[in-house]
C-alpha positions in Angstrom: -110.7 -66.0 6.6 -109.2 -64.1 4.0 -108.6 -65.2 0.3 -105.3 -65.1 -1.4 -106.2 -62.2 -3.6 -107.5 -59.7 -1.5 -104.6 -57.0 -0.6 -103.7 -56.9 3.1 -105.5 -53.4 4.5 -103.1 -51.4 6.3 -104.4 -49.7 8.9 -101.3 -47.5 9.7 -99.4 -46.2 6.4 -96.2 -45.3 7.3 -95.2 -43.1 4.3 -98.8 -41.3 4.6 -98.5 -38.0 5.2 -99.7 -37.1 9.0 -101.1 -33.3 8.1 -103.5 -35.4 5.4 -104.9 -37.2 8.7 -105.2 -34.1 10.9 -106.2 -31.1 8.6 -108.8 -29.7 11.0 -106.4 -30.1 14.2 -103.4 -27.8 12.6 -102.9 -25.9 15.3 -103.1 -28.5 18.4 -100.0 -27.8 19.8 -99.4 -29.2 23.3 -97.2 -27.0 26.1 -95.5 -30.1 27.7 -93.9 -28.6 29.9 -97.1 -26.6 31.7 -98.8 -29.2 31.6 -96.3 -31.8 33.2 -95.5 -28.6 36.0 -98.7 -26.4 36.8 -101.2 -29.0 35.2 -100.2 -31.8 36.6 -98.2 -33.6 39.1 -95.4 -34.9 37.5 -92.4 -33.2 39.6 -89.9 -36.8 38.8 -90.6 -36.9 35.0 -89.8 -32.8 35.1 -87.1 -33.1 37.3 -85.1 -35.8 34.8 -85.9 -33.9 31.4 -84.6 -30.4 32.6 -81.3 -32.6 34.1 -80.7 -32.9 30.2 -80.7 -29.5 29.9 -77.3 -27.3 29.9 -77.6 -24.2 31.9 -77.7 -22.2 28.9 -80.4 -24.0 28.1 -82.6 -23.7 30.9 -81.8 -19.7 31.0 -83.3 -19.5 27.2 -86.3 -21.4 28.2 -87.4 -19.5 31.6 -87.8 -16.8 28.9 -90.1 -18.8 26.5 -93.5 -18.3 28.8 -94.6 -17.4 32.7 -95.4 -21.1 32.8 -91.9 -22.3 31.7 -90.1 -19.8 34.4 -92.6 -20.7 37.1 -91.8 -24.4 36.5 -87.9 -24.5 35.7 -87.5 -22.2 38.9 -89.3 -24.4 41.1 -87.2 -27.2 40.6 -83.9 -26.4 42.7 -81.6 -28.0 40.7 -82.1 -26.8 37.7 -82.4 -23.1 39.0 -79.5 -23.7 40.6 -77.7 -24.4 37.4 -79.1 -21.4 35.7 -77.9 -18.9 38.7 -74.7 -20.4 37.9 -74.2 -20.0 34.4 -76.2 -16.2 34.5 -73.2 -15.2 37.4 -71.2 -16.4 35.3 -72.1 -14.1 32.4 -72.5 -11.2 34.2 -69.1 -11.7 35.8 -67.5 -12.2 32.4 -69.4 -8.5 31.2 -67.8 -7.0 34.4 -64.7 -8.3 33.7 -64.4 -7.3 29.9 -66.1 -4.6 29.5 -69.3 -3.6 26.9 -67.7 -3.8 24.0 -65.9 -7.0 24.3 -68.5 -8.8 26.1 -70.4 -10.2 22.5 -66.0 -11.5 21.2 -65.6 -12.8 24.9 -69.3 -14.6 24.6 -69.0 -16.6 21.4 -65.4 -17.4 22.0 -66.7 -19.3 25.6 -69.4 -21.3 22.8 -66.8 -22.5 21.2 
């Protein structure tokens, strides 16, 4: 049993600094999304976090890796959604023109 003067140990310090803990594992960076995809079998946990995802979205992250296209293509919904909103843009270039596509672009962000 413990005495009254001896200091609780902590075993998790919140306020310490997580780099001081894992200096030799700097770079362990973990692609989630390959590994939840092609890695793994995890096509219901996929399927709901790419649901989050606007279409915008999903067309700037097909373009991160071969991994992240092969996976966010598979699933039918969310390709679907990206079709939609790359259409989209392409119609809008068609309709006004080279020059005014950028002003047309960032006005539709708005």
């Amino acid at each position: 049993m413990r005495s009254n003067n001896t200091p609780l140990k902590l075993y998790c310090d919140p306020f310490q600094d997580i780099s001081e803990e894992n200096e030799e594992e700097e770079d362990s960076r973990v692609d989630f999304l390959s590994r939840l995809g092609i890695h793994g079998n995890y096509t219901p946990v996929l399927k709901k976090l790419l649901s989050y995802l606007d279409p915008k979205d999903l067309s700037q992250a097909c373009l991160v890796s071969r991994n992240w296209n092969q996976v966010i293509t598979s699933d039918r919904n969310a390709d679907q959604r990206r079709m939609v909103y790359i259409n989209e843009m392409k119609a809008l270039k068609r309709s006004v023109g080279e020059v005014s596509f950028m002003t047309a672009f960032i006005s539709k962000m708005i």
